[in-house]
C-alpha positions in Angstrom: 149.5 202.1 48.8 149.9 206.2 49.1 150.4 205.9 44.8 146.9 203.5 44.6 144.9 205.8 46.3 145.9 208.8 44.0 145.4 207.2 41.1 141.9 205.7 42.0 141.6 209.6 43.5 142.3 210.5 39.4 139.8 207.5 38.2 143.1 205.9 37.0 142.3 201.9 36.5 145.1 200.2 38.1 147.4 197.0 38.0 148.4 195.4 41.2 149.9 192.4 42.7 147.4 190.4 44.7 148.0 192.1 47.9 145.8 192.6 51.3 145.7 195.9 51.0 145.3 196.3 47.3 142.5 194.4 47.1 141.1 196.4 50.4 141.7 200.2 48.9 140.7 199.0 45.2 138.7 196.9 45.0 137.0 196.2 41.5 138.7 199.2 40.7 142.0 197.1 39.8 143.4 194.1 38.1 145.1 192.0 40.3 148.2 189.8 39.4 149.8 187.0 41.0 152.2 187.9 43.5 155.7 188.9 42.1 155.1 187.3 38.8 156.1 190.3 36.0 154.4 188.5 33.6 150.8 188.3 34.5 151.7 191.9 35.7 152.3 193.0 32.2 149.5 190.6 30.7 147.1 193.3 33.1 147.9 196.3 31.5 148.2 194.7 28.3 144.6 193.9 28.8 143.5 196.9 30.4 145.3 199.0 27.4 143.0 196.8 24.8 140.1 197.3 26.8 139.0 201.3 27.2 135.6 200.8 28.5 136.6 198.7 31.0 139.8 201.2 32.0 137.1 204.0 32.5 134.8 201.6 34.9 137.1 200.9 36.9 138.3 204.8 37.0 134.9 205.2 38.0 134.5 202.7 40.7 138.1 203.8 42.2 137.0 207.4 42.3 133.8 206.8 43.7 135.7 204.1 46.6 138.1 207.4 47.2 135.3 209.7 48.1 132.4 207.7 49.2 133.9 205.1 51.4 137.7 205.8 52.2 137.9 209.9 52.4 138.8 211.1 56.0 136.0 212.6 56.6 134.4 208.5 56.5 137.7 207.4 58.5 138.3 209.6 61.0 134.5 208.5 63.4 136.7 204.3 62.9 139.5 206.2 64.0 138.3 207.7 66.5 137.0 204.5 67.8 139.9 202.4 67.6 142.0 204.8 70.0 139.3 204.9 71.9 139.0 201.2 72.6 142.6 201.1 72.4 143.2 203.4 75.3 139.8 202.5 77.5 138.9 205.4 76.8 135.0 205.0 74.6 132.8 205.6 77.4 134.4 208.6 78.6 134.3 210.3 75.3 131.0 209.4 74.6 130.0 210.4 77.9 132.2 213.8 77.4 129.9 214.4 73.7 126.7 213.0 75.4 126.2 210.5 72.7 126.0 206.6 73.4 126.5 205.1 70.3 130.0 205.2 70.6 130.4 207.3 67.3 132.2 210.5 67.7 
């Protein structure tokens, strides 16, 4: 996943199996193929390579997921939380920042 995020971090369009996580991080910023099938891998980039409009939109739309929605600086506040939560420990941090919306 580390190698999807740099490449939608380069608004590179990207090929992928049909994954969770792919489809999570990317978005409309990929082409998804069938789960270990080679073929309808290469079919995807065969398309995409015919196809340079549609390679640069979905550069765009990867580069713009990277920075507006999955930088750390958007992460770190669900972080954060989740430990929080995780150890019991949300009220006393909030009470520690004097906030109570429970973002840090």
């Amino acid at each position: 996943m580390n190698k999807m995020m740099e490449y939608m971090a380069l608004g590179k369009a990207i090929v992928s199996f049909d994954l969770k996580e792919a489809r999570y991080s990317a978005h409309d910023a990929a082409l998804y193929a069938r789960p270990n099938d080679a073929t309808d891998f290469a079919r995807n980039v065969c398309w995409l390579l015919d196809h340079p409009e549609e390679r640069q939109r979905m550069g765009e739309l990867g580069r713009l997921r990277v920075s507006n929605a999955l930088s750390w600086e958007h992460s770190v506040p669900e972080l954060l939380r989740a430990y929080d939560h995780g150890l019991g420990l949300g009220s006393q941090r909030r009470a520690a920042n004097g906030t109570s919306s429970g973002r840090t």
